[in-house]
C-alpha positions in Angstrom: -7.2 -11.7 15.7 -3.4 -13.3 15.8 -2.6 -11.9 12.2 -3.3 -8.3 13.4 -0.7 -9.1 16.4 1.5 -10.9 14.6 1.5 -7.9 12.1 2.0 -5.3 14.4 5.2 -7.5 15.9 6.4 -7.5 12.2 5.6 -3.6 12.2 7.8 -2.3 15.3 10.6 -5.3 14.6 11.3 -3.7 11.6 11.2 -0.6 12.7 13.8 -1.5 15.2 15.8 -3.0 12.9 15.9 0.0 11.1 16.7 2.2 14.0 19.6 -0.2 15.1 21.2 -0.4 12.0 21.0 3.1 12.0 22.4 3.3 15.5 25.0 0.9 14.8 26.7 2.4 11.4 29.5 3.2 12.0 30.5 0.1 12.8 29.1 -1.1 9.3 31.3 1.3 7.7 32.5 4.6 6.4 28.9 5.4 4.3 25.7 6.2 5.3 22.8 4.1 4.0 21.5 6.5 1.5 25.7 6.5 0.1 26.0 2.3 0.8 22.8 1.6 -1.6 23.3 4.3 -4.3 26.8 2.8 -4.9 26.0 -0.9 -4.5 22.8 -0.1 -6.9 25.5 0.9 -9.1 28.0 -1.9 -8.5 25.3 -4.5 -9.6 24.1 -2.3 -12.9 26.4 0.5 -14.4 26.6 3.1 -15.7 23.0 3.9 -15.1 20.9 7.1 -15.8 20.1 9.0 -12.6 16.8 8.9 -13.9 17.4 5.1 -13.9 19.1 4.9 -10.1 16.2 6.8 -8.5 13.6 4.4 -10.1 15.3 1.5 -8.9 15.9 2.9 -5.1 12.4 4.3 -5.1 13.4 8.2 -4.6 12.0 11.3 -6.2 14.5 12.7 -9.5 15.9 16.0 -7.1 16.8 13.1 -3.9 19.0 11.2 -6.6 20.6 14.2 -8.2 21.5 15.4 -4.7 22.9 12.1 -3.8 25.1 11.7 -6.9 26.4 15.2 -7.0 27.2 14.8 -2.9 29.0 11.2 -4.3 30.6 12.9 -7.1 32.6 15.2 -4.9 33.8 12.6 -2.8 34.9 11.1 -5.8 33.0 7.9 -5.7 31.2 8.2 -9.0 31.4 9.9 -12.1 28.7 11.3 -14.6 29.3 11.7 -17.9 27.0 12.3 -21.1 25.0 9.7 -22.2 27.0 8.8 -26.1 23.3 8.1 -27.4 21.2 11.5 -25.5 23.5 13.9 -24.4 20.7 15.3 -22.7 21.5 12.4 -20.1 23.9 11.6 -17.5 25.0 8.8 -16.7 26.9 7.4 -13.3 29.4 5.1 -12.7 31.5 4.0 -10.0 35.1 5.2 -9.9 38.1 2.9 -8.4 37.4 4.7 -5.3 34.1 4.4 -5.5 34.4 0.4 -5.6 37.1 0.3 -3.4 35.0 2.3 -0.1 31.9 0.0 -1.1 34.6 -3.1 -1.2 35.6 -1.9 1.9 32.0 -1.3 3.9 30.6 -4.3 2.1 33.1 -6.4 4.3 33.0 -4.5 7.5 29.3 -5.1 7.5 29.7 -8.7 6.1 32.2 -9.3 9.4 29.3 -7.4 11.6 26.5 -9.9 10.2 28.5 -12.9 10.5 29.2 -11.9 14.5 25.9 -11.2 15.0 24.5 -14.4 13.3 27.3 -16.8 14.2 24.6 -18.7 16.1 22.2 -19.1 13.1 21.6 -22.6 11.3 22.5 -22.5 7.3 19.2 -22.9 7.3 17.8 -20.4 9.0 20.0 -17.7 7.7 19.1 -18.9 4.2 14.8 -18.1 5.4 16.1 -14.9 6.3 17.8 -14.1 3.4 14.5 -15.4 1.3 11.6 -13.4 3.7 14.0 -10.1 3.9 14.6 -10.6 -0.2 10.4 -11.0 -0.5 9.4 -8.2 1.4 12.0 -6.2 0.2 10.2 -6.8 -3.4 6.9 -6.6 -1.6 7.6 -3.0 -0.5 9.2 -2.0 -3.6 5.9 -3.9 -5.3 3.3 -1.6 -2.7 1.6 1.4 -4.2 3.0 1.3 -7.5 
């Protein structure tokens, strides 16, 4: 059936993709992917609750609280008390916090614009909408 091969192409592209991004990161900058989302999670919705952060990246409470305290030391975020719970942190980016994401954010913007220099508006703009859909899709799966 062309659906199951077109489906297993889909599978092992993206699992390339994965493994060359991965591969590739330093040249995308100074964080790793786990430190790149956490912070640009925040950049787009802060402060949050870590509670909060790990629902919205899809990890498990102890994953979160092990990535902020790990970003805390570096500096990159603070927590404070929540003014409303004070059983509750919250996380925020510091200035140097937003000035390493600033800084990632356009070595990996230069990267993608190398890499795609080739690429029709629109074709870059079905990419963005497919990769934006099954990013939602996954997040959507087994909920």
């Amino acid at each position: 059936m062309l659906t199951d091969h077109v489906l297993q192409l889909i599978e092992y592209e993206i699992a390339l993709l994965v493994r060359l991004t991965t591969a590739h990161s330093p040249k995308l900058g100074s964080l790793d992917r786990s430190e790149y989302l956490l912070l640009s999670e925040l950049e787009k919705s802060s402060p949050l609750a870590i509670n909060s952060l790990a629902e919205n990246l899809l990890l498990n409470l102890s994953t979160a609280s092990r990535q902020v305290s790990a970003l805390e030391a570096k500096k990159y975020i603070r927590r404070f008390p929540d003014a409303q719970n004070g059983r509750i942190s919250l996380v925020e980016l510091t200035d140097e916090g937003h000035e390493i994401l600033r800084k990632v954010q356009m070595a990996r913007y230069s990267a993608y614009t190398e890499m795609l220099c080739d690429w029709s508006a629109e074709e870059l703009k079905s990419l963005e909408e497919n990769l934006s859909r099954l990013n939602n899709d996954f997040k959507k799966w087994n909920r």
